[in-house]
BABA-526245 format. One line per 5 residues: number of its first residue (from 0); their letters; for each residue x, y, z of N, C-alpha, C, O. Coordinates in steps of 0.001 Angstrom, whole numbers. Each point is the difference from the previous one (the first is absolute). Example, Ala and Ser with C-alpha at 12.3 -4.5 7.8 and 13.67 -1.06 7.14 Angstrom:
2
0> AS> 13190/-5690/7800/-890/1190/0/900/1200/0/1036/-19/665 ~ -1386/1069/-1385/820/1190/60/-770/1090/730/509/1108/169;
END
This chain:
300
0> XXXXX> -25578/20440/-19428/575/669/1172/1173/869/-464/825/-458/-790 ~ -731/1818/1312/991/825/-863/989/658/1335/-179/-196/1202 ~ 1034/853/-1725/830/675/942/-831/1212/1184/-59/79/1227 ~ -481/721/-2356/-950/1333/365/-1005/-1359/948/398/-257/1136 ~ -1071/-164/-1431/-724/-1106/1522/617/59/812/-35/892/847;
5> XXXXX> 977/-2074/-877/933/191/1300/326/1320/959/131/54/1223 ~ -63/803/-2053/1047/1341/535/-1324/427/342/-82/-290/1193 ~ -780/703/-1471/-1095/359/549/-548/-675/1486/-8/676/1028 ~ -504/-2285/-1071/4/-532/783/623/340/1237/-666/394/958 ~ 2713/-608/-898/400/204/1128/-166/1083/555/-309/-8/1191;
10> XXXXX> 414/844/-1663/-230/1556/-367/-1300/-32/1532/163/224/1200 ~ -957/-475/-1729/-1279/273/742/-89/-949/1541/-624/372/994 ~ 1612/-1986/-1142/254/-522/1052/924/792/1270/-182/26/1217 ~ 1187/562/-2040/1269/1204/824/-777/1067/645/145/159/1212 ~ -700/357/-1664/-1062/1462/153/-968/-255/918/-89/598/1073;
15> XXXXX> -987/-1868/-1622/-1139/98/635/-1269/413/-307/-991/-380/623 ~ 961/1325/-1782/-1024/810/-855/478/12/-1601/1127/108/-482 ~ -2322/-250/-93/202/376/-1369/636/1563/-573/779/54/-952 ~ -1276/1224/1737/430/1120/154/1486/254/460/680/780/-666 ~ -79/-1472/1904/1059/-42/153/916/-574/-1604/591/768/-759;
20> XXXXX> -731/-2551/551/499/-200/-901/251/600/-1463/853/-133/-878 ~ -1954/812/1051/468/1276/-1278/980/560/260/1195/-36/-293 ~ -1940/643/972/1100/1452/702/1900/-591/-671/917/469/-673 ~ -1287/-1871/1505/1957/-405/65/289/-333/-1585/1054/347/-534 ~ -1907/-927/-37/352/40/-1499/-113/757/-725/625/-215/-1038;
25> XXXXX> -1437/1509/1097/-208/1204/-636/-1069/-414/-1491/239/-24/-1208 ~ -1304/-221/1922/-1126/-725/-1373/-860/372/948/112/327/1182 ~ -1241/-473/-2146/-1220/265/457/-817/-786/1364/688/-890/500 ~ -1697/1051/-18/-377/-1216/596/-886/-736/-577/-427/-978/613 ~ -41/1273/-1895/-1079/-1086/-669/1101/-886/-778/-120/-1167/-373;
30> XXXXX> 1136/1961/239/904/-1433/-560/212/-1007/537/-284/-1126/-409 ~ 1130/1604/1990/64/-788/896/-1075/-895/423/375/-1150/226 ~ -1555/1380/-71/-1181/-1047/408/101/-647/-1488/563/-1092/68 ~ -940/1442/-1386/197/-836/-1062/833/-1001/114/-348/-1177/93 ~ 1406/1556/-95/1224/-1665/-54/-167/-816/1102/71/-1225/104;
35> XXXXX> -279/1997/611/-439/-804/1928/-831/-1446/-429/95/-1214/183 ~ -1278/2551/-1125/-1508/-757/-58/367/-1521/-1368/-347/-1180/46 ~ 1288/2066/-1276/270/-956/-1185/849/-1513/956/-5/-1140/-464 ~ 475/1413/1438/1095/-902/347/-899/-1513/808/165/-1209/-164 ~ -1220/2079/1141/-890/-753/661/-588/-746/-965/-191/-1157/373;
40> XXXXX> -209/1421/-1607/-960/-794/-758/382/-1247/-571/-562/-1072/-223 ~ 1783/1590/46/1381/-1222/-828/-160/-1097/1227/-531/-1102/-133 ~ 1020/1555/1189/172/-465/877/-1654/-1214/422/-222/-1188/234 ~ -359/2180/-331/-1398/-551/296/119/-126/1455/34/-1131/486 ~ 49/2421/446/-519/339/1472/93/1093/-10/446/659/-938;
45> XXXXX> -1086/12/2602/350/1616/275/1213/-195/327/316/-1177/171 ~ 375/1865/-46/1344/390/433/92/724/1319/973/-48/752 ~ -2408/919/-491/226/904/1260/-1367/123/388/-968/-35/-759 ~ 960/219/2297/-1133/613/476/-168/1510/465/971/742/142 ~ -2286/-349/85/18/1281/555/282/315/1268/-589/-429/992;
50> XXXXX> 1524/1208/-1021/492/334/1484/27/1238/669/1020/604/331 ~ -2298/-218/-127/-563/1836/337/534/988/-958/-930/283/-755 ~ 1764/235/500/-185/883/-1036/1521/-833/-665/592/974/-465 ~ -36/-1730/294/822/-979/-345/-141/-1105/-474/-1191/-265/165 ~ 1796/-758/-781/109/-1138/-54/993/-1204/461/1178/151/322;
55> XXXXX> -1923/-1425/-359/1118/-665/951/379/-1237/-1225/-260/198/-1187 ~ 689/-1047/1517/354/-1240/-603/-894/-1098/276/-236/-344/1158 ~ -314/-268/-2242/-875/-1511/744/653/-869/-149/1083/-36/-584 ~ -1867/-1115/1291/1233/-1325/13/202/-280/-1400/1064/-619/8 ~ -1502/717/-1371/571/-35/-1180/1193/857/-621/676/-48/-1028;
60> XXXXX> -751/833/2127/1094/1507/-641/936/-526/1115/971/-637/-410 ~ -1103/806/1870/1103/-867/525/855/-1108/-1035/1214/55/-194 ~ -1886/-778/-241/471/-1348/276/851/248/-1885/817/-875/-286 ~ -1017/1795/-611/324/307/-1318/1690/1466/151/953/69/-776 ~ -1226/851/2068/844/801/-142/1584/-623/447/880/819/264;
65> XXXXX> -674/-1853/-217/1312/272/87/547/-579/-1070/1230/-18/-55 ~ -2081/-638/-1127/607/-547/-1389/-56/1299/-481/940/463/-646 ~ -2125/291/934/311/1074/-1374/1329/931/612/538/839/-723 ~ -143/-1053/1932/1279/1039/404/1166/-374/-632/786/703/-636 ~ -744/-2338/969/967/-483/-733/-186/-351/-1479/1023/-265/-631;
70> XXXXX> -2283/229/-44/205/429/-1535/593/1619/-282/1084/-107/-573 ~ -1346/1148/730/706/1311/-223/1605/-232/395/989/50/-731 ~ -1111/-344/2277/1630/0/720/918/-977/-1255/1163/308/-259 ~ -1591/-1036/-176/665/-960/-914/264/696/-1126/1080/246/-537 ~ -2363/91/190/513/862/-1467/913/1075/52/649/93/-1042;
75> XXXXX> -348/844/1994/799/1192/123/1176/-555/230/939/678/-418 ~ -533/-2109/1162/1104/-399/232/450/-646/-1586/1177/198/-300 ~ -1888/-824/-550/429/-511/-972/237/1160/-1483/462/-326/-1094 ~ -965/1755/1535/296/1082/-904/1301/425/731/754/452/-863 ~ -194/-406/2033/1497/383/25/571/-1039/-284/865/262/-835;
80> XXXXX> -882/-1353/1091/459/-1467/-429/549/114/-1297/1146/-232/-386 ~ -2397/727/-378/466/310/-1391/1065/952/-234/1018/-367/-586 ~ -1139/1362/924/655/1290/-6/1695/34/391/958/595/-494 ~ -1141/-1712/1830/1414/-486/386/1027/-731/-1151/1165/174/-357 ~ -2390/-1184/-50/838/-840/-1194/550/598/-1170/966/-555/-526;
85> XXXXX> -1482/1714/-16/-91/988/-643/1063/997/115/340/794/-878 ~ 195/-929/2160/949/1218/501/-737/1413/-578/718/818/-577 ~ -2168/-548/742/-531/1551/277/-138/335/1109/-507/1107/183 ~ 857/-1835/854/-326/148/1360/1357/-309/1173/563/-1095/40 ~ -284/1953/625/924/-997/1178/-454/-367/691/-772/603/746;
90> XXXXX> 1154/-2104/-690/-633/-443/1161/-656/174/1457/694/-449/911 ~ -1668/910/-620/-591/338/895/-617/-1095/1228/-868/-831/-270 ~ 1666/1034/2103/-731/-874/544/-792/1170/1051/622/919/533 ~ -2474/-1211/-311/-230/504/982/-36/-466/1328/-69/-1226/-83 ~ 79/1568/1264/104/-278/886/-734/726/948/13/1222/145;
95> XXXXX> -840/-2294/676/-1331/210/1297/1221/-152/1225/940/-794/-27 ~ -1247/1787/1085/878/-646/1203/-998/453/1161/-5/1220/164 ~ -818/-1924/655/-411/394/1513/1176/1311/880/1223/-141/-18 ~ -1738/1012/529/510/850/228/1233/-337/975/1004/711/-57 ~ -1079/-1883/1025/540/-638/978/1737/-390/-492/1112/112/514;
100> XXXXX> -1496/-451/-1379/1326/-950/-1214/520/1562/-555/1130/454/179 ~ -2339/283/-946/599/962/-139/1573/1045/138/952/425/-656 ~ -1632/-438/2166/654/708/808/1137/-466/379/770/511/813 ~ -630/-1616/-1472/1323/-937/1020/844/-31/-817/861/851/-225 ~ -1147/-2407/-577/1198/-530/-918/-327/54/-983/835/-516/-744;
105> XXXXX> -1891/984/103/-465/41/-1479/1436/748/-534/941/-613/-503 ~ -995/1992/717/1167/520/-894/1215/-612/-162/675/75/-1027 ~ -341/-766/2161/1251/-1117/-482/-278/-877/-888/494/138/-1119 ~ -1243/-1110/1366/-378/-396/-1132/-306/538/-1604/69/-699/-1011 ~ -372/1929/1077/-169/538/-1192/1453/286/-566/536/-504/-987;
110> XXXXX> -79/1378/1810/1642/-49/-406/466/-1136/-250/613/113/-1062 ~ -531/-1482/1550/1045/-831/-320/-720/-426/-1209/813/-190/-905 ~ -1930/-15/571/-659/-668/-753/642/1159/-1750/642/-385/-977 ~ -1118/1560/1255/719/901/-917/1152/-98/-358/301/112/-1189 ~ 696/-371/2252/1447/6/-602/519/-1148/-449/1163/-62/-399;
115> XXXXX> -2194/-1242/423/61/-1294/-1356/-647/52/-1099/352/-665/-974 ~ -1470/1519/961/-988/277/-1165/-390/1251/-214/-1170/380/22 ~ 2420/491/-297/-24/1451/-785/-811/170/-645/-521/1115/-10 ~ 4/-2243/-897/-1228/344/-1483/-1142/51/816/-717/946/-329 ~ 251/-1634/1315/-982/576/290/-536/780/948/352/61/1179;
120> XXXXX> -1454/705/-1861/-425/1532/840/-1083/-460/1108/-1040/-616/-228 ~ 1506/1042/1440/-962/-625/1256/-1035/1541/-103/22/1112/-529 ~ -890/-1968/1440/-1236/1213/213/-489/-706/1644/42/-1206/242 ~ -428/2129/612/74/-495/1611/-1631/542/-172/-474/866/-735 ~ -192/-1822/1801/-1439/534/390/-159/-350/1202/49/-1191/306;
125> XXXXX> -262/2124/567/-663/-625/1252/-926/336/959/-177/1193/248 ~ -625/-2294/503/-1175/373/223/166/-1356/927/972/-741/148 ~ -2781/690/627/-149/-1094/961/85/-1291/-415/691/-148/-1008 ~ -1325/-1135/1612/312/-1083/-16/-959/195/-1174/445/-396/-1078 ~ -1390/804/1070/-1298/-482/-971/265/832/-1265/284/-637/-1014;
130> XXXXX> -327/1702/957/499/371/-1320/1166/-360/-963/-164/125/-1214 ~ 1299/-554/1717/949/-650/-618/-544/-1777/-248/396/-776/-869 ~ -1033/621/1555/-1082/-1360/-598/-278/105/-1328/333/-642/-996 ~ -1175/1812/1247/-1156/74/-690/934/-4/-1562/-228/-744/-954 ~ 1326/1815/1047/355/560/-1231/919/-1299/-691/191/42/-1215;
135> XXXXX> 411/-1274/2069/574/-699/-533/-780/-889/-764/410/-712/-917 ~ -1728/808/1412/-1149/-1017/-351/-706/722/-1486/-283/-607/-1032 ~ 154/1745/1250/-27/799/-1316/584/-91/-1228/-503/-10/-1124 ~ 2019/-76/1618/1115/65/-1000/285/1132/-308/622/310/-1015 ~ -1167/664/2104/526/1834/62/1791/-175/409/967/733/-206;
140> XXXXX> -1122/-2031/848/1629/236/406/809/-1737/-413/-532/-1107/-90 ~ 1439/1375/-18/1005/-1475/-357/151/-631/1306/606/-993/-404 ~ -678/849/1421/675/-119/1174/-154/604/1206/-56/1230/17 ~ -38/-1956/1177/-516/484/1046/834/-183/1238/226/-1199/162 ~ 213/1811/593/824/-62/1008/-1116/-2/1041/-965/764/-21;
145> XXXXX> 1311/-2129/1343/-1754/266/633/573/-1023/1173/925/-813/-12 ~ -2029/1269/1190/202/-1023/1005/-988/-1684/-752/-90/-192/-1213 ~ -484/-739/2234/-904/-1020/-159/-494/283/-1072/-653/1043/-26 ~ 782/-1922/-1360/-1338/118/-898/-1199/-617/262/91/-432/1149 ~ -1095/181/-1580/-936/162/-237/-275/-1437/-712/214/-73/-1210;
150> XXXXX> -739/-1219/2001/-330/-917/-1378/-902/150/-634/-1203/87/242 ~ 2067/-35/-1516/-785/405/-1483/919/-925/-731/1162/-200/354 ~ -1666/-290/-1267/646/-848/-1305/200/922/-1154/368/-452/-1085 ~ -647/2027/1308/388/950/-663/1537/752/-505/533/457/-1012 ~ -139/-782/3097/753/350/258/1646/-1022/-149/-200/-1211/99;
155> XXXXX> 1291/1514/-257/1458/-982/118/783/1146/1114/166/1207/-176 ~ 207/-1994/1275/632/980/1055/1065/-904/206/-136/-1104/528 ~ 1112/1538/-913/1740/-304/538/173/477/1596/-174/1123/473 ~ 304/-1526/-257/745/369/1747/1425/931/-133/733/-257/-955 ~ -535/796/1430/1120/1199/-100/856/-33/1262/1124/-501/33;
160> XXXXX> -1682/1020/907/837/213/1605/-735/-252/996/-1157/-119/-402 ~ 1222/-2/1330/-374/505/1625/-644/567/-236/-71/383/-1167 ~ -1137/190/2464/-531/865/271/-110/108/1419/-1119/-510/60 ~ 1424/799/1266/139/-201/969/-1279/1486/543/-127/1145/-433 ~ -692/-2009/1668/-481/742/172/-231/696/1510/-37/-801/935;
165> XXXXX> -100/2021/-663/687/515/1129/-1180/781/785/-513/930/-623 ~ 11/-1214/1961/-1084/642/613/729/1261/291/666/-99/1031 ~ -579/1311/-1649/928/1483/969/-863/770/906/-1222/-90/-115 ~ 1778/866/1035/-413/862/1011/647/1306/168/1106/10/-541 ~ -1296/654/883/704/1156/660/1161/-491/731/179/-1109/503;
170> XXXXX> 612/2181/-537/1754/-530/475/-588/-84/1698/-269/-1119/438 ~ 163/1850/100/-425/-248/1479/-1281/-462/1006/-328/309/1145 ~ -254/-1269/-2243/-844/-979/207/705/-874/1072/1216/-174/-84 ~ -2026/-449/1212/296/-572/1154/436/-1415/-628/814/-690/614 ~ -1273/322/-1654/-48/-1083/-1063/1117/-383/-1218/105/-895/-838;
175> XXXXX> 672/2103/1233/836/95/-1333/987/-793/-161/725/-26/995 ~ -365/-691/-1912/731/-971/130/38/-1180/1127/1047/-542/353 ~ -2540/173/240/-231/-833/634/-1096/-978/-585/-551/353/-1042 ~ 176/-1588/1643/-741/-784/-802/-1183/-60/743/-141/455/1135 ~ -632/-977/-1748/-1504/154/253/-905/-793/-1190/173/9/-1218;
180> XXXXX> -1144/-660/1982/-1437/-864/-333/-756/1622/-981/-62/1174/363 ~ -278/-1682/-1331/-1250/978/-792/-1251/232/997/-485/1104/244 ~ 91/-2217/237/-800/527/1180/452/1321/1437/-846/741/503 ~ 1913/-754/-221/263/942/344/240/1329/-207/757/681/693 ~ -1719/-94/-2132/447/862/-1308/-1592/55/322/-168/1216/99;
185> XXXXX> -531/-1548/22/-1661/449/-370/-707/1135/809/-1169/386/-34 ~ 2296/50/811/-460/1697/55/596/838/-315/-80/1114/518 ~ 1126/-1531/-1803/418/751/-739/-628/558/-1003/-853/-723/-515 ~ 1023/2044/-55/-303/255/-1459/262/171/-882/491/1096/-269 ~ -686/-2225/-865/1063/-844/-1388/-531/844/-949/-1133/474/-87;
190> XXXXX> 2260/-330/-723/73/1737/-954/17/-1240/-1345/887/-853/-13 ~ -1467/876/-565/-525/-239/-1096/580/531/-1759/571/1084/-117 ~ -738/-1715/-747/577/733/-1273/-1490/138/-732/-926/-696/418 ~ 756/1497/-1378/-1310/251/-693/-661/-1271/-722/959/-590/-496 ~ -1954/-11/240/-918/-811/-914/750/-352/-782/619/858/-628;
195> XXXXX> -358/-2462/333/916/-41/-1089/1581/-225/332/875/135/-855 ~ -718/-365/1718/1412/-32/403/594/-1224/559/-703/-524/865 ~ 1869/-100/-1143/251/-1217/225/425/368/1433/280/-1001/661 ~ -178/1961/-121/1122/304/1556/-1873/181/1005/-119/-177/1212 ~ -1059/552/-2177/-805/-184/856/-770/-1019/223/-755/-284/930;
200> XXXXX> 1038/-229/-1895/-760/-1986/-474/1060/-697/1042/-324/-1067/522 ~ 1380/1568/-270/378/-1049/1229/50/265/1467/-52/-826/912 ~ 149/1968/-854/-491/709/1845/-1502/-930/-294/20/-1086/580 ~ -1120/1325/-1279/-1365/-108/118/158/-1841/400/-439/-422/1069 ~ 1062/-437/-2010/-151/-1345/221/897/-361/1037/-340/-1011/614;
205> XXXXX> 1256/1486/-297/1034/-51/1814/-1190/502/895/-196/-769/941 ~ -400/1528/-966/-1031/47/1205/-1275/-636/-261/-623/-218/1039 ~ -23/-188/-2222/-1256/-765/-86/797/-1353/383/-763/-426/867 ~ 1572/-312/-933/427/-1289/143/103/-280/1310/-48/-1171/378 ~ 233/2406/660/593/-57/1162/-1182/610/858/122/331/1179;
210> XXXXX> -1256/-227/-1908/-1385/510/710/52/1014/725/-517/165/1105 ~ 1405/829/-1965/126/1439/625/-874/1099/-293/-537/-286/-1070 ~ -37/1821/1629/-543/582/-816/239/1190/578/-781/533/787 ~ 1768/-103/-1115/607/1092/915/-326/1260/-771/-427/-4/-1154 ~ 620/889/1751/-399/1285/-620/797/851/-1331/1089/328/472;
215> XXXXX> -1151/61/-1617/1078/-325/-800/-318/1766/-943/-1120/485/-163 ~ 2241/52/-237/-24/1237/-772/543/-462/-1381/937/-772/-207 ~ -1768/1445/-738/854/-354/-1228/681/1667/-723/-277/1197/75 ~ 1410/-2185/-836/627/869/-184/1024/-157/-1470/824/-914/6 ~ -924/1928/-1369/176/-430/-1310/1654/-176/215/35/-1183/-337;
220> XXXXX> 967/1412/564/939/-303/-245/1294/-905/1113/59/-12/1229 ~ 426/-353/-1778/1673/-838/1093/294/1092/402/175/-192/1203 ~ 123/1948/-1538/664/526/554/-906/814/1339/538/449/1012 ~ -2315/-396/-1378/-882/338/1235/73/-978/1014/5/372/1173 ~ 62/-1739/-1499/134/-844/603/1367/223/1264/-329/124/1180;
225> XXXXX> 1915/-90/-1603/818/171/794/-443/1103/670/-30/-286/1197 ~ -322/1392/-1383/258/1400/553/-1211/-92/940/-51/914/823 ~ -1053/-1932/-763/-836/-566/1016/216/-716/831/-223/243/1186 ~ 725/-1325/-1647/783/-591/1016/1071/831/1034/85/-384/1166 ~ 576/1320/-1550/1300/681/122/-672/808/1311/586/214/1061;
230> XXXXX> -1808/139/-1359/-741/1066/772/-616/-602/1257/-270/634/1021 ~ 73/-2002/-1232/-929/-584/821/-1047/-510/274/-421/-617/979 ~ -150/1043/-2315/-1256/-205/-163/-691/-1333/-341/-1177/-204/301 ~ 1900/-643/-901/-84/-2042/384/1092/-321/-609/988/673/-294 ~ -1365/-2243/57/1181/-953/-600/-696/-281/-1317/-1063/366/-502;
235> XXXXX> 2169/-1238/93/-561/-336/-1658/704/-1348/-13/726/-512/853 ~ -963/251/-1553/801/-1325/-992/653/383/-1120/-745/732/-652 ~ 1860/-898/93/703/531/-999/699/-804/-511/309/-1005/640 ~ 183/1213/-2035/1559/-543/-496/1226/391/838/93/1210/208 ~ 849/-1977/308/1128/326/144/301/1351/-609/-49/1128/489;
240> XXXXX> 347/-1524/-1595/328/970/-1424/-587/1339/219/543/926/-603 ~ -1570/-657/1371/-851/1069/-149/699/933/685/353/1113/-388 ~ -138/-1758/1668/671/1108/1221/1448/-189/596/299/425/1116 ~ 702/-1189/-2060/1157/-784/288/665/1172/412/464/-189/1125 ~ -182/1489/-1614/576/975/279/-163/1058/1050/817/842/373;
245> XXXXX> -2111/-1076/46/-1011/571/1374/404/-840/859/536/496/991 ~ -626/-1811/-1044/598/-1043/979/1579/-281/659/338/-707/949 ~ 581/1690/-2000/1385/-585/179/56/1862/693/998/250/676 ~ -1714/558/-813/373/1267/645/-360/579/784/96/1181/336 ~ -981/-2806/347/-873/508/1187/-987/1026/-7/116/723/989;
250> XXXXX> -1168/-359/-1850/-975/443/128/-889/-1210/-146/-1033/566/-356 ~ 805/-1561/383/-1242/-1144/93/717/-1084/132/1138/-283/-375 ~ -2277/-532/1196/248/-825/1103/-303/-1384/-979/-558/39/-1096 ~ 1022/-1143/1712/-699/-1450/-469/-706/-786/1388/666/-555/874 ~ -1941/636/-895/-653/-994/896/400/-1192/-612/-133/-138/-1216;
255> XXXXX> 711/-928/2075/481/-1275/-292/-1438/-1612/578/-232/-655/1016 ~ -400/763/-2671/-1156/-616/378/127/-1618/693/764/-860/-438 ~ -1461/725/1315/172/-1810/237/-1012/-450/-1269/406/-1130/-273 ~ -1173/1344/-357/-742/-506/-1065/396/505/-1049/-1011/237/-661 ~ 2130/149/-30/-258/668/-1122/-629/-15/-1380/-620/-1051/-157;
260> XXXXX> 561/1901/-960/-954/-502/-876/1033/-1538/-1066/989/-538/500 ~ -1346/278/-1420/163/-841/-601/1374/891/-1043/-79/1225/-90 ~ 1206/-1946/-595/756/920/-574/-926/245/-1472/-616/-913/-551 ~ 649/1917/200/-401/510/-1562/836/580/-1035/376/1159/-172 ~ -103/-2585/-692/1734/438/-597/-838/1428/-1065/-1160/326/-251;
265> XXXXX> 2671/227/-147/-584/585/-1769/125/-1008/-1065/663/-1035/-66 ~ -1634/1725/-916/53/-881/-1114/-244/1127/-1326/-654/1015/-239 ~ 1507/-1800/-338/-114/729/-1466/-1312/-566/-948/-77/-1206/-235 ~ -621/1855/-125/-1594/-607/-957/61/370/-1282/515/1101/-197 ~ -879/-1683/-703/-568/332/-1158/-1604/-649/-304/-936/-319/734;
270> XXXXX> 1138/312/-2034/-1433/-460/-322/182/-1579/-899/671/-129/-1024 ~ -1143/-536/1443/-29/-1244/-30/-595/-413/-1486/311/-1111/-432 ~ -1363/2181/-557/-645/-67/-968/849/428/-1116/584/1066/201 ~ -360/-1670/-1394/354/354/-554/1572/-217/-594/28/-1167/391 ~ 965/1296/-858/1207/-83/-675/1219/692/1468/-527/369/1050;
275> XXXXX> 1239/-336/-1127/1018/338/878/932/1025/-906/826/-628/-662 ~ -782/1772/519/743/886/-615/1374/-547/570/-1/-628/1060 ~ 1209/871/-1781/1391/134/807/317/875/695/683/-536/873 ~ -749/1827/-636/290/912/895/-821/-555/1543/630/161/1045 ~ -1950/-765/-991/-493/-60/973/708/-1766/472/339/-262/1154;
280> XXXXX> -305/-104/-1577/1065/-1490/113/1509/301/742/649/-324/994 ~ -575/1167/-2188/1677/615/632/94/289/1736/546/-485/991 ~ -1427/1565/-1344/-485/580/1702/-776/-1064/951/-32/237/1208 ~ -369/-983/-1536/-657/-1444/1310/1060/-184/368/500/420/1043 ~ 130/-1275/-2104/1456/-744/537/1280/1075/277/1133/-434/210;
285> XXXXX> -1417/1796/-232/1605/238/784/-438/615/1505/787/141/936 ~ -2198/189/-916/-839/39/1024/271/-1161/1369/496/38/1126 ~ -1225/-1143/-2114/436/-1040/1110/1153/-358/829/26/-333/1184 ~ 1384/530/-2448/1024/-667/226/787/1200/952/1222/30/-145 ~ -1685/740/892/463/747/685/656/1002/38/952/185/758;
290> XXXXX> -1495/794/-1794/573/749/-660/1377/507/-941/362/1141/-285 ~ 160/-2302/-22/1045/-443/-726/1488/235/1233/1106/418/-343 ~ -1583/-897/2046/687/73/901/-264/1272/675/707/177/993 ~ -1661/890/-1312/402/784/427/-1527/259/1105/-740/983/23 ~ 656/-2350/862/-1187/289/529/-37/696/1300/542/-636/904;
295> XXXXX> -1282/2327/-421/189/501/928/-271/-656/1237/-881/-853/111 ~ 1903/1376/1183/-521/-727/1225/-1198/162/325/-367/-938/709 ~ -977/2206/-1013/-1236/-258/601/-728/-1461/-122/-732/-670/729 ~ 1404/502/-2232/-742/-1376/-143/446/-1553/712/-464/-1103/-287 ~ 1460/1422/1245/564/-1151/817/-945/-559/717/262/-954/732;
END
């Protein structure tokens, strides 16, 4: 089993096609099916089925791709590892953040975290609930800033802050700042975040739990989201954090739920496989401990 396998392999799991997976590695595609094909044999199964002009994963390739993610993710972490010990490298931490956190307190955190650990060079990524998964699970990233994880024995999630969560409306909603049953909301229309999103994984399970099925728009960002709400056009479920500043200036409202959802703290993640670099240690624990005092009020 060799590196070029592996890299090939995921290659074609990420993509979907052997043609694509070229493309992203810049090789041929008979190479790519070669190592695909050398890797299956070792292995002794298919790895993929045919999937119309694509391919998919079989339950042998399921059940094999997330060692080979974390065989590569391991090795790239243990070549800066090296490099660190070495002093050819400054220390480098990356960092996944959900757009939600993003937007809020991440940069404080980044700042305070910087002005105890000058040596090392941060790098910010952010994206939905599922892609910052995905990439911590990869080992594309050190660390994950995220609502609810995910049980996985993959995963190690520290708890961080609060997450308080807030049904908003339009400022001159008959509702605004009044309370109300979710059942009294089901001829509303709940504005949604895109596929993949921890802010839409919980509107969706607040109304499947509550046997709702109301009419619903989706929509890719927190900031389409306010300026929908703002307009009139439905309610949402949100972070505090998301619209704390829309809320204190009176452009959006808080429906005050009699059911509300369940709280969903943040949590800081890494990857559970593997050695614990110090930079990513460093950052759990000053993470947790509340930002070395300097934890913002959204997160109250």
């Amino acid at each position: 089993m060799t590196v070029t396998q592996l890299t090939a392999f995921l290659a074609v799991v990420r993509d979907g096609s052997v043609t694509a997976a070229a493309e992203r590695l810049v090789v041929t595609q008979p190479s790519v099916s070669a190592a695909v094909a050398a890797l299956g044999r070792e292995l002794g199964c298919e790895l993929f089925e045919r999937d119309g002009r694509g391919v998919r994963l079989s339950p042998a390739g399921e059940a094999f791709a997330p060692y080979g993610a974390d065989v590569l993710g391991l090795l790239e972490e243990g070549r800066r590892a090296a490099r660190e010990a070495a002093e050819l490298a400054q220390r480098r931490l990356r960092i996944a953040a959900v757009t939600t956190a993003a937007e809020s307190f991440v940069p404080l955190l980044l700042r305070a975290f910087a002005a105890e650990h000058p040596d090392v060079a941060l790098a910010l990524d952010v994206g939905n609930r599922d892609a910052v998964l995905r990439q911590v699970l990869e080992h594309t990233a050190d660390v994950a800033i995220a609502g609810r994880p995910p049980a996985r024995d993959r995963l190690a999630a520290t708890p961080l802050m609060d997450n308080p969560i807030v049904c908003v409306t339009a400022a001159d909603d008959p509702l605004a700042d009044a309370g109300a049953a979710a059942a009294d909301l089901r001829e509303r229309t709940w504005l949604l975040r895109e596929a993949g999103s921890g802010t839409r994984a919980l509107n969706e399970q607040f109304l499947a739990e509550r046997g709702l099925a109301p009419a619903t728009l989706t929509l890719g960002s927190n900031g389409a989201i306010r300026q929908a709400v703002r307009a009139g056009l439905g309610i949402s479920l949100v972070s505090r954090a998301a619209v704390e500043l829309d809320l204190a200036a009176g452009l959006l409202a808080e429906i005050r739920l009699d059911d509300p959802p369940a709280a969903h703290p943040w949590f800081v993640l890494r990857s559970a496989v593997g050695p614990v670099r110090p930079p990513v240690a460093a950052f759990v624990a000053f993470a947790a401990s509340g930002f070395g005092g300097d934890v913002p009020a959204v997160g109250a």
